[in-house]
C-alpha positions as CSV (number, residue, x, y, z in Angstrom):
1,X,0.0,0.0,0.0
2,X,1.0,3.9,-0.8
3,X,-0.2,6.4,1.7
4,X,0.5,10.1,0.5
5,X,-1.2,13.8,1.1
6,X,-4.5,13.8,-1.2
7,X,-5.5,17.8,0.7
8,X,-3.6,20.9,2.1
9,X,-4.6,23.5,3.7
10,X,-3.1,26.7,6.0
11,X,-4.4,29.8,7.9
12,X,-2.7,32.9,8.9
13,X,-4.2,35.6,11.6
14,X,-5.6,38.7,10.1
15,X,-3.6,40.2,12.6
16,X,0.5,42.0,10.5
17,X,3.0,43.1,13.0
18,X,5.9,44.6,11.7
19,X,9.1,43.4,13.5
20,X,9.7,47.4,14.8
21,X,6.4,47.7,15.9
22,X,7.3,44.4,17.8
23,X,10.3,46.1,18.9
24,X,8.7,48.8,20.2
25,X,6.9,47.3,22.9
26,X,9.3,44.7,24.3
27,X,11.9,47.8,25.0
28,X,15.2,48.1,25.9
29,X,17.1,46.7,23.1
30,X,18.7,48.8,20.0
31,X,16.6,50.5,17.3
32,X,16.3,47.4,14.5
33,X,18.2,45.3,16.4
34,X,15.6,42.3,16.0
35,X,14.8,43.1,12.1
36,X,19.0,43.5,11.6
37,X,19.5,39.5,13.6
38,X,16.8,37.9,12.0
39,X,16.0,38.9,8.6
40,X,12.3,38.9,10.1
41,X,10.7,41.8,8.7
42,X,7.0,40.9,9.7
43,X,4.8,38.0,11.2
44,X,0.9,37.6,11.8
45,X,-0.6,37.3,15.6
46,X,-3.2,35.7,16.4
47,X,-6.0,37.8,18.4
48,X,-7.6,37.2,22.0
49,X,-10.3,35.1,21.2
50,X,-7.7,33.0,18.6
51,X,-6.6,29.9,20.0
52,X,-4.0,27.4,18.5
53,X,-7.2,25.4,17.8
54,X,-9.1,28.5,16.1
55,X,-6.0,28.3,13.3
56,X,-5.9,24.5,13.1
57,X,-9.9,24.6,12.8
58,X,-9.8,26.6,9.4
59,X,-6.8,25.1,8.6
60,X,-8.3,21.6,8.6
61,X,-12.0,22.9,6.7
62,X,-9.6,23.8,3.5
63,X,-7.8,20.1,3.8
64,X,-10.6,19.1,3.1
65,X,-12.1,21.1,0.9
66,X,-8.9,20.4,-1.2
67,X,-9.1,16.9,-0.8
68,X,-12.9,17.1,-1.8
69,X,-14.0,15.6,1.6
70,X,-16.1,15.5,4.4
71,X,-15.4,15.8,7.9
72,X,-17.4,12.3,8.7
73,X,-14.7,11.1,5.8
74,X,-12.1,11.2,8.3
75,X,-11.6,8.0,10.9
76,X,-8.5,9.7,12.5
77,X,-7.8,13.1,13.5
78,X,-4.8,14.4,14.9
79,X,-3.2,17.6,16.2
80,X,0.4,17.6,15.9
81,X,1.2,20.9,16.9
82,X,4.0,22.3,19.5
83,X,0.6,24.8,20.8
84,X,-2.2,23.9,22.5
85,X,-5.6,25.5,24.1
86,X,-4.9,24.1,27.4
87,X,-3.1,21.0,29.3
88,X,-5.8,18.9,29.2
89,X,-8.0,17.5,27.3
90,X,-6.1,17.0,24.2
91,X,-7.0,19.9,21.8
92,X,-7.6,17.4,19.0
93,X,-11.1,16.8,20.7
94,X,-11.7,20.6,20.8
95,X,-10.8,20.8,17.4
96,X,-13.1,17.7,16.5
97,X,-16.2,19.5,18.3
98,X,-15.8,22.3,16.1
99,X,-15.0,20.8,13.1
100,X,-18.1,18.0,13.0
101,X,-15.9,14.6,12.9
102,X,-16.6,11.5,14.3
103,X,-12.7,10.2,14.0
104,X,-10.5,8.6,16.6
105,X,-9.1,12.0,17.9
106,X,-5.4,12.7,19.9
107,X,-2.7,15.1,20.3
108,X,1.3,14.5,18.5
109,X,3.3,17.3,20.5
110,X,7.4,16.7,19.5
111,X,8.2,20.7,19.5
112,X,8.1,22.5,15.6
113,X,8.8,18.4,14.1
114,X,5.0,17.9,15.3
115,X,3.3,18.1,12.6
116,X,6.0,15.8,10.0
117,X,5.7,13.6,13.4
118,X,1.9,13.5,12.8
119,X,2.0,12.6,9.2
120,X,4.3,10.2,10.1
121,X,1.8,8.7,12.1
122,X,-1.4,8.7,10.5
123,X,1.0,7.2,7.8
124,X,2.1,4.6,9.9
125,X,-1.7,4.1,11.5
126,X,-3.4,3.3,7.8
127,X,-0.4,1.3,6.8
128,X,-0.9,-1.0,10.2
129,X,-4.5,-1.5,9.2
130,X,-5.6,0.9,12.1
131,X,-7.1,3.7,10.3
132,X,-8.4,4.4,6.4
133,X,-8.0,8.3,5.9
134,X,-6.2,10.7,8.5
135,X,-6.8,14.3,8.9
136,X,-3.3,16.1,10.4
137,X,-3.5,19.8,11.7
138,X,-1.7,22.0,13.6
139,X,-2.3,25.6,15.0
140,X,0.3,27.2,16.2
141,X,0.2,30.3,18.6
142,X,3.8,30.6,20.0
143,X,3.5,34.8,20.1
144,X,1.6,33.5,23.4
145,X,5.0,32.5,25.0
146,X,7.2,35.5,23.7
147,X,8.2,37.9,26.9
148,X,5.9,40.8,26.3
149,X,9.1,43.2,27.8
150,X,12.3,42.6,28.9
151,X,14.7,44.1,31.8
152,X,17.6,44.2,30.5
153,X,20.1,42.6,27.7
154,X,20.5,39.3,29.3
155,X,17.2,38.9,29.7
156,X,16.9,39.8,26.0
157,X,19.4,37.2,25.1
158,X,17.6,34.5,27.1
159,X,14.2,35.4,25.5
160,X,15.9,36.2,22.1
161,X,14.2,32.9,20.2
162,X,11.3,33.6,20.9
163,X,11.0,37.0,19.4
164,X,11.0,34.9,16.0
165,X,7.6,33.8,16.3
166,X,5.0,34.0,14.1
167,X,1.3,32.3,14.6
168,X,-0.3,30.0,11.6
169,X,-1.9,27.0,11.1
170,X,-1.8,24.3,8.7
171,X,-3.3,20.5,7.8
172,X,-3.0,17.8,5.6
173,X,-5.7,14.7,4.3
174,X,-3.2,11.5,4.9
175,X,-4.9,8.5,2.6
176,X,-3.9,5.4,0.4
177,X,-2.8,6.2,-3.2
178,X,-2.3,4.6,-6.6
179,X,1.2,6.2,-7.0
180,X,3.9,8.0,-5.2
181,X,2.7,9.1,-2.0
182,X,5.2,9.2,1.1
183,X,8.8,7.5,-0.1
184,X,10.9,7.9,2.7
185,X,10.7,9.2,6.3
186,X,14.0,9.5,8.5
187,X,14.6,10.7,12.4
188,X,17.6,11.2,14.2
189,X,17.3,12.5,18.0
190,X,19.7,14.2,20.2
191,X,18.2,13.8,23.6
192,X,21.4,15.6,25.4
193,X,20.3,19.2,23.9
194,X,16.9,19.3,25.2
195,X,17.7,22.1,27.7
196,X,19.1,23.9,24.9
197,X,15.5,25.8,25.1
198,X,11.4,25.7,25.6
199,X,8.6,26.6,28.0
200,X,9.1,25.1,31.3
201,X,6.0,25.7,32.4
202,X,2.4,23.6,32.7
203,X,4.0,20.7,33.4
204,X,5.3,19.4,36.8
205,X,8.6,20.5,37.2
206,X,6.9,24.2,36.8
207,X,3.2,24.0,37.0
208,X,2.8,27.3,38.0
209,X,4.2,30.9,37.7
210,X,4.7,33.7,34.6
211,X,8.2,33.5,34.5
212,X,8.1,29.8,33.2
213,X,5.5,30.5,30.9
214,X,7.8,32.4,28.4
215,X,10.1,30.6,25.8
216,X,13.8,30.9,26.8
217,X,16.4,29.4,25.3
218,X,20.0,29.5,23.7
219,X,19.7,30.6,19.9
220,X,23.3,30.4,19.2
221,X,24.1,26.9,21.1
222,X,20.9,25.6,19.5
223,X,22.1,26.7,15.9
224,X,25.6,25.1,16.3
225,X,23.7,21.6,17.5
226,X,21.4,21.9,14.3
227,X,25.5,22.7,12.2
228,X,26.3,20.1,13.7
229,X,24.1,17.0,13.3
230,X,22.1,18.2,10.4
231,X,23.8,17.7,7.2
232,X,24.5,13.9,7.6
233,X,20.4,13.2,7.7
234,X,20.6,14.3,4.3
235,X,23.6,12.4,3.4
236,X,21.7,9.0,4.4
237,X,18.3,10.4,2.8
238,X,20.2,10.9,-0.6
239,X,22.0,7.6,-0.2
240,X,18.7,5.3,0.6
241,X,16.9,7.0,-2.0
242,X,19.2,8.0,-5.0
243,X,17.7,11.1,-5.2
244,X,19.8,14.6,-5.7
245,X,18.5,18.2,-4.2
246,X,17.8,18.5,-8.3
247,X,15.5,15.8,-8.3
248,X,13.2,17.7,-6.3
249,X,10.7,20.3,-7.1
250,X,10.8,21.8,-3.8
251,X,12.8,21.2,-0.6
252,X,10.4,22.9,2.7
253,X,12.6,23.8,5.4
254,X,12.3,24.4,8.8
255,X,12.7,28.6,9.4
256,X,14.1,30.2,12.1
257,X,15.9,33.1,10.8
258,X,17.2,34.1,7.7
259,X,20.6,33.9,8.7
260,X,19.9,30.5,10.0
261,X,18.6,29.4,7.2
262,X,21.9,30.9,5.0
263,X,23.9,29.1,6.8
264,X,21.7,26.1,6.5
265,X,22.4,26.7,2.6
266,X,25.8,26.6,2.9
267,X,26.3,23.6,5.6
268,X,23.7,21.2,3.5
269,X,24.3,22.6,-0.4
270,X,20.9,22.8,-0.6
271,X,19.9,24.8,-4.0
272,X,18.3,28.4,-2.9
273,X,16.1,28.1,-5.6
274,X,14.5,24.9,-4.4
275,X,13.3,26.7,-1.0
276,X,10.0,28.1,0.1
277,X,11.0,31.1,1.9
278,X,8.4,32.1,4.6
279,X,10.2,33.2,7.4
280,X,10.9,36.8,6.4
281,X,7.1,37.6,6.2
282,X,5.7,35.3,9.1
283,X,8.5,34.4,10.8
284,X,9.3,31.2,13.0
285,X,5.7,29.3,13.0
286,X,7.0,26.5,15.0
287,X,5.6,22.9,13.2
288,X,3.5,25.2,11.0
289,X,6.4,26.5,9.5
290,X,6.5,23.2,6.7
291,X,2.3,22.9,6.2
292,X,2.6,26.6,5.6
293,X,5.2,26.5,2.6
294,X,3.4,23.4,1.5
295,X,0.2,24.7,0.7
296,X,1.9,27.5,-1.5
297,X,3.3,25.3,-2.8
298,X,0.6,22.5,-3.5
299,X,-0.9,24.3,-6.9
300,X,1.8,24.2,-8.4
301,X,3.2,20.6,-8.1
302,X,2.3,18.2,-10.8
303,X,1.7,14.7,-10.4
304,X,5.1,13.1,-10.2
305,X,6.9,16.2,-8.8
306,X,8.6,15.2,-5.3
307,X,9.0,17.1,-2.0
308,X,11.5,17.7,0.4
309,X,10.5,18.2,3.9
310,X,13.6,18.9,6.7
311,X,12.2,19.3,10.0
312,X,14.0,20.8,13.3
313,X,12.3,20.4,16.9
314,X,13.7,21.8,19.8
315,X,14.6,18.8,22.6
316,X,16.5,18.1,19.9
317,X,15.3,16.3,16.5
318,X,15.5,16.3,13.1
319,X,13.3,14.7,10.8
320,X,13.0,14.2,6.3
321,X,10.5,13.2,4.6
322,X,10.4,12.7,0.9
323,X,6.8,12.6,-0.8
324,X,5.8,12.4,-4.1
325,X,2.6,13.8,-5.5
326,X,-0.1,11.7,-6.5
């Protein structure tokens, strides 16, 4: 059997904000010091009553519409998505209650990998006989968790990352298909980094208290891990497959910054050409990042026509995925 994406669909807030503006408010730092560092010139916000559901809702409606389905089509829903509405329950259910469906329903949370980890497994899920067409969404809020001011410039370092963020949403219709479909899927994990950065709170180490409620992290140490361990992924993905970066018609990325992702260029030889750049207009949407730069790319790709997804998730993982359109 073939499973592959049959439906795409994203969502962006209403809601510009310029990258100065942004500026503005958190204080203390150098005039267009944040545009300068990141390349980010803009990103859309998601408004008070928006949740990380609210994206991953209209997200999901054009999926299907895409796909040329029905909610009640779908037996498996999930939301593979770093955000959430609240700890518990899963936001998959509150998604499912808007949304109409009837489908087995769960959360896939592995940091901005989550939604490749939730294709992954709906893939894996139809494959084993478990479920017959998957619905995968993500909503992704993380302006929630950016420090709304900071202090001084070490707090500003510490905080840094998350004044990348951008909010989206994104989803995907995973089914069985005649030809192409998903062709390879590779993970590599580097549990040792995972204090490199996140959002300690909610949980029970921290379940309580503001100050844990903000991303913090290391942007520079977390870059050099990604140097590091990144490029031989690709090595393996090119070796199991045959393919060359030239044999595909896009190669989606994982977007931080723009000078993160130049250097990516340079450390991988990945072709320029062959990227969806998002980042510099919506910034660092977490796992919506590669749903996002899908659907633009969608109408274009022909039947035949493959795909390159590269995903990297704080904690730390990296994950490909090569698909081929139907």
């Amino acid at each position: 059997m073939r499973v592959g994406i049959t439906g795409v669909g994203a969502h962006l807030p209403e809601r510009e904000v310029g990258t100065a503006e942004l500026q503005d408010g958190i204080g203390r730092l150098p005039r267009g010091l944040l545009a300068r560092l990141t390349g980010i010139e803009r990103r859309r916000i998601a408004d008070d009553g928006e949740y990380a559901s609210t994206l991953g809702l209209h997200a999901a409606r054009a999926a299907l519409e895409s796909a040329e389905l029905d909610p009640l089509d779908i037996d498996l829903l999930l939301f593979a998505s770093a955000s959430r509405d609240m700890v518990e329950p899963a936001t998959a259910h509150i998604l499912q209650d808007a949304l109409g469906s009837r489908a087995h329903a769960l959360d896939v949370t592995n940091a901005c990998n989550s939604f490749v980890n939730g294709i992954d497994l709906a893939r894996s899920m139809i494959l084993a006989g478990r479920a017959r067409r998957a619905l995968v969404v993500t909503g992704e809020t993380p302006s929630r968790v950016m420090r709304p001011r900071v202090a001084d410039m070490a707090e500003a370092r510490r905080s840094f990352a998350g004044f990348t963020f951008g909010d989206a949403g994104a989803a995907v219709v995973v089914e069985p298909v005649d030809r192409g479909g998903i062709l390879d899927i590779d993970t590599e994990t580097f549990s040792e980094h995972w204090t490199v950065g996140g959002i300690p709170g909610g949980g029970s180490r921290h379940p309580r208290g503001d100050e844990y409620s903000y991303f913090t992290g290391d942007g520079h140490r977390l870059r050099g891990v990604f140097e590091k361990i990144g490029a031989s992924i690709l090595d393996r993905v090119r070796a199991r497959t045959g393919f060359e970066f030239t044999d595909y018609a896009k190669i989606l990325v994982h977007q931080v910054t723009l000078p993160y992702l130049e250097r990516f260029v340079e450390v991988t030889g990945v072709p320029r050409d062959r990227l969806e750049i998002t980042v510099t207009s919506l910034g660092n949407m977490a796992s919506a990042t590669l749903g996002v730069q899908l659907e633009r790319t969608f109408p274009d790709l022909s039947p035949g026509d493959r795909v390159l997804f590269m995903g990297l998730g704080g904690g730390v993982s990296i994950m490909t995925m090569v698909w081929e359109r139907s």
